[in-house]
C-alpha positions in Angstrom: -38.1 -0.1 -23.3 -38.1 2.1 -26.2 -41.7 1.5 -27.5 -42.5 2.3 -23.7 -40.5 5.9 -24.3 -42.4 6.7 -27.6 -45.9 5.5 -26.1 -45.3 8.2 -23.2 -44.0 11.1 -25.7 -47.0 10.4 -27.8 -49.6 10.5 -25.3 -48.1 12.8 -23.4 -48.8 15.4 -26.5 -52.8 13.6 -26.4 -54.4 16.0 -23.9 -53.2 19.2 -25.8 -54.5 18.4 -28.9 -58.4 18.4 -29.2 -58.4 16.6 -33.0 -55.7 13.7 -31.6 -58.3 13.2 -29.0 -61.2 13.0 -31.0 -58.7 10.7 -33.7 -57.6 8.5 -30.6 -61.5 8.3 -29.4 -62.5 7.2 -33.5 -59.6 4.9 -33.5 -60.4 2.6 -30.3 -59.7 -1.5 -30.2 -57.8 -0.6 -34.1 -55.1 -2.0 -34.6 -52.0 -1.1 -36.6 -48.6 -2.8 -37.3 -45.1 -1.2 -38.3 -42.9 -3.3 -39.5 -39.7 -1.8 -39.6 -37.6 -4.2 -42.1 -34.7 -6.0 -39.7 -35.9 -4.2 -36.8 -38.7 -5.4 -35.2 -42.9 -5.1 -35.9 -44.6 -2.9 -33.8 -48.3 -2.9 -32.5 -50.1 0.5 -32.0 -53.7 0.6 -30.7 -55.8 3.2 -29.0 -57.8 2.5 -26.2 -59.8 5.6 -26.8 -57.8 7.8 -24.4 -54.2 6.5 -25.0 -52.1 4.8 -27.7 -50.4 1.4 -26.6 -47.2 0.3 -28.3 -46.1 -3.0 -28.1 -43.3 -4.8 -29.4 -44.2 -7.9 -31.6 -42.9 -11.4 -30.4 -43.3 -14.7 -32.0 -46.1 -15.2 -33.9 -47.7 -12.1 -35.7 -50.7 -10.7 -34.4 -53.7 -9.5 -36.6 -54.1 -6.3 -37.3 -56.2 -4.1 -39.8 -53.3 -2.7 -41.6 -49.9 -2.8 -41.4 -47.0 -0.1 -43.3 -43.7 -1.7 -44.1 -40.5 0.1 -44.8 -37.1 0.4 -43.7 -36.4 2.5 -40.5 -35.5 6.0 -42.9 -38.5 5.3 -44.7 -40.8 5.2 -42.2 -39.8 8.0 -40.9 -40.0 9.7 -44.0 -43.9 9.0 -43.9 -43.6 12.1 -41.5 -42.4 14.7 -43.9 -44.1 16.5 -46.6 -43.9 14.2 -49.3 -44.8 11.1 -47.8 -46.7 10.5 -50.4 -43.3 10.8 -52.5 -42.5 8.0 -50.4 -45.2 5.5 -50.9 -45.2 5.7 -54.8 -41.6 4.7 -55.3 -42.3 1.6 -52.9 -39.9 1.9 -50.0 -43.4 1.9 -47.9 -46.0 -0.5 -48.3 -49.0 0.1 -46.8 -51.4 -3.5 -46.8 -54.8 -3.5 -45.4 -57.0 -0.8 -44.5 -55.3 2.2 -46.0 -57.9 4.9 -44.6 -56.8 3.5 -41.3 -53.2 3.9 -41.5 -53.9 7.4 -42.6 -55.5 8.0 -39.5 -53.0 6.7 -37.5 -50.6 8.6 -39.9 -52.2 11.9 -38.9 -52.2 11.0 -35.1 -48.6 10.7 -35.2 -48.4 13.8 -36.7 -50.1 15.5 -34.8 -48.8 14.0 -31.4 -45.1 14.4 -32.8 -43.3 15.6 -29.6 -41.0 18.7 -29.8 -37.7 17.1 -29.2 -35.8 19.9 -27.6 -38.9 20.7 -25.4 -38.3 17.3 -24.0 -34.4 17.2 -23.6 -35.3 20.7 -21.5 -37.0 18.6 -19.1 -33.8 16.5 -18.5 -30.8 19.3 -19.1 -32.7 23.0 -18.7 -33.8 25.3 -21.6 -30.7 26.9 -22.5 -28.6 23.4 -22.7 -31.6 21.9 -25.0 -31.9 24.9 -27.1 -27.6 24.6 -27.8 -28.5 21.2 -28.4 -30.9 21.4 -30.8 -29.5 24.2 -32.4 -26.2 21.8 -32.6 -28.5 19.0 -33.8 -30.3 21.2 -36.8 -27.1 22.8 -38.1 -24.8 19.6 -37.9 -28.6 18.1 -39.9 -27.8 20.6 -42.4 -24.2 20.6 -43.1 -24.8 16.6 -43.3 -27.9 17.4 -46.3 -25.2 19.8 -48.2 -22.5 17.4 -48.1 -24.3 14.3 -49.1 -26.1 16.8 -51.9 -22.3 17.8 -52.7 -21.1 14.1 -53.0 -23.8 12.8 -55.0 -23.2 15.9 -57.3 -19.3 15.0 -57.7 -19.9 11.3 -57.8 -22.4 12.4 -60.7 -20.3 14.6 -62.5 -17.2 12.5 -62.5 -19.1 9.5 -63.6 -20.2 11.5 -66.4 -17.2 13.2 -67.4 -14.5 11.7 -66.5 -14.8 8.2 -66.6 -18.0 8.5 -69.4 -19.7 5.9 -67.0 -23.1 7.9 -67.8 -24.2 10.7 -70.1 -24.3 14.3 -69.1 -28.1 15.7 -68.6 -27.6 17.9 -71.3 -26.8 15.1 -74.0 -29.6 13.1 -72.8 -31.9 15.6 -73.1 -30.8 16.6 -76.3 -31.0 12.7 -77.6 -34.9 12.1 -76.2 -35.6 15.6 -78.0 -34.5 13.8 -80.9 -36.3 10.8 -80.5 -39.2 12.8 -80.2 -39.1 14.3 -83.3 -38.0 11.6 -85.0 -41.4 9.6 -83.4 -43.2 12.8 -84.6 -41.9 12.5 -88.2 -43.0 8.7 -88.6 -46.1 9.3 -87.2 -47.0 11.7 -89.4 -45.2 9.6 -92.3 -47.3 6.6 -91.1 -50.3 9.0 -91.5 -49.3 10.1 -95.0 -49.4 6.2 -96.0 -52.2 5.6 -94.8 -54.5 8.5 -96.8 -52.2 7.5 -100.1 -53.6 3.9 -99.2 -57.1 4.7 -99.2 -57.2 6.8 -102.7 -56.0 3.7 -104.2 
C-alpha cells in the first residue's frame, strides 16, 4: 500500500517535468532495487511513461543495480551531499552505477512537494500551518541533537577525560609533524654523510 502511494506521488510529478520524461523514456524495462536494510527491497522500473514500484517477495528478482542502506541513509541520497553519504559506506551502490544515478536524478526531480499534497487532503492554509509546524519542529530537533552531541562531547572530554580536547589533539599531530619533519630531514643528512665516505 505504501509503494502504491509513492508510485502515484512520483508520477504524478512525471507530466510536469520535460527532463523526468525524457529520463523515464531512456530508462524503459531498467530495473532498479532498494534495499532498505530490515525493511523490505523495493523494485523500481519505468515503462517509458510511468515508474512501477513493487514490493519484493520471496526470492530476489534481477535487476541492473541495486543501492543498499538503512532507511535515513537512503534518504539522505536526496540531499546535497549524497555523495558524502556513499564514501563513508552507509549506501552501497552494486551494479550499474550510471543507472542508479539516473534513477537518482528521477527521484529528484519527481520529488513531490509535501505540503502541496497534504493541501489536497486538508486545504491550503491547514497544509501550509502544517508544514510550517513540520520545518520548525525539523529544526529545533537539528539544534538540539547538534546541542547534545556538543555536551556529550565536551563532558567526555573534560570532565571524565574519556577523550582529548580538539585543541590538545591538534597541538599533539602538530608535533608529530615536526617531529616526522626533523627525522626526515635527519635521515637525509645520513644519507649524504654516507655517500662521502
Amino acid at each position: 500500500m505504501l509503494t502504491q502511494a509513492v508510485e502515484n506521488l512520483l508520477n504524478r510529478g512525471l507530466p510536469q517535468s520535460p527532463r523526468a520524461r525524457e529520463l523515464c523514456a531512456e530508462l524503459t524495462g531498467r530495473r532498479l532495487a532498494i534495499a532498505i536494510r530490515g525493511v523490505a527491497r523495493v523494485l523500481v522500473e519505468s515503462s517509458g511513461d510511468a515508474l512501477a514500484l513493487r514490493h519484493e517477495n520471496g526470492a530476489p528478482a534481477p535487476v541492473e543495480a541495486e543501492v543498499r542502506g538503512g532507511p535515513l541513509s537512503l534518504m539522505a541520497l536526496a540531499g546535497a551531499d549524497a555523495q558524502a553519504v556513499i564514501q563513508r559506506g552507509e549506501v552501497v551502490i552494486a551494479g550499474d552505477t550510471e543507472l542508479a544515478q539516473k534513477y537518482r536524478e528521477l527521484a529528484l526531480l519527481l520529488q513531490p512537494d509535501i505540503e502541496e499534497e497534504l493541501s489536497r487532503l486538508v486545504g491550503d492554509a491547514t497544509a501550509h500551518q502544517l508544514g510550517r509546524f513540520a520545518r520548525l519542529a525539523l529544526a529545533w530537533g537539528r539544534r538540539a541533537a547538534d546541542t547534545t552531541v556538543r555536551n556529550a562531547a565536551e563532558y567526555l572530554a573534560h570532565e571524565r577525560a574519556d577523550l582529548v580536547p580538539r585543541a590538545e589533539a591538534d597541538q599533539f599531530l602538530r608535533g608529530v609533524d615536526r617531529l616526522r619533519e626533523t627525522v626526515d630531514r635527519l635521515e637525509a643528512r645520513i644519507l649524504r654523510l654516507e655517500r662521502r665516505e
